[in-house]
N, C-alpha and C positions, 0 to 999 in steps of 0.2 A: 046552509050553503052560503059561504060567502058572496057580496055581492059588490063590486065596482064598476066605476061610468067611466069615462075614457080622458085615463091624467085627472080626474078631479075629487072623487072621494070612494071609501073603502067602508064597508059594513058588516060586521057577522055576530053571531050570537053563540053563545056556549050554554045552554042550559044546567049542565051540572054544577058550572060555579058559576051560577047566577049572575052572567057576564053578558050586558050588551055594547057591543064596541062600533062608535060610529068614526072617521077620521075624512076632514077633508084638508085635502091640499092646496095649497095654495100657488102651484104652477103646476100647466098639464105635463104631463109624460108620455111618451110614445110606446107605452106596454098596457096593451090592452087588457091582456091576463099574464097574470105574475108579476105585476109589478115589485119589485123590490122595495120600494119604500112602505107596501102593507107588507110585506113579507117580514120586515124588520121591525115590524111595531108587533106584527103577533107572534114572532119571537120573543119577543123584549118580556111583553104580555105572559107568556107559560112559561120565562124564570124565575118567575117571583116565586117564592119558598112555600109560602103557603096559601098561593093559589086568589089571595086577596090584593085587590089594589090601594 
């Protein structure tokens, strides 16, 4: 389960591809859940072709 603090950093793990993804930001944001800026990097994240970064 993913997990974020309020505007400062974003966390989650995918164990099938061997994936642990830590992100903090560097300004808060007023989106306690859903922030869009994680929402965009764990997009970015599952288009990679072959699942490796």
């Amino acid at each position: 389960m993913p997990k974020s603090g309020w505007g400062g950093f974003f966390a989650f793990a995918d164990p099938e591809r061997g994936w642990a993804v830590a992100y903090t930001m560097n300004r808060m944001g007023a989106d306690l859940i859903g922030d869009p800026r994680s929402f965009a990097l764990v997009d970015v994240l599952y288009r990679v072709p072959d699942g490796t970064m």
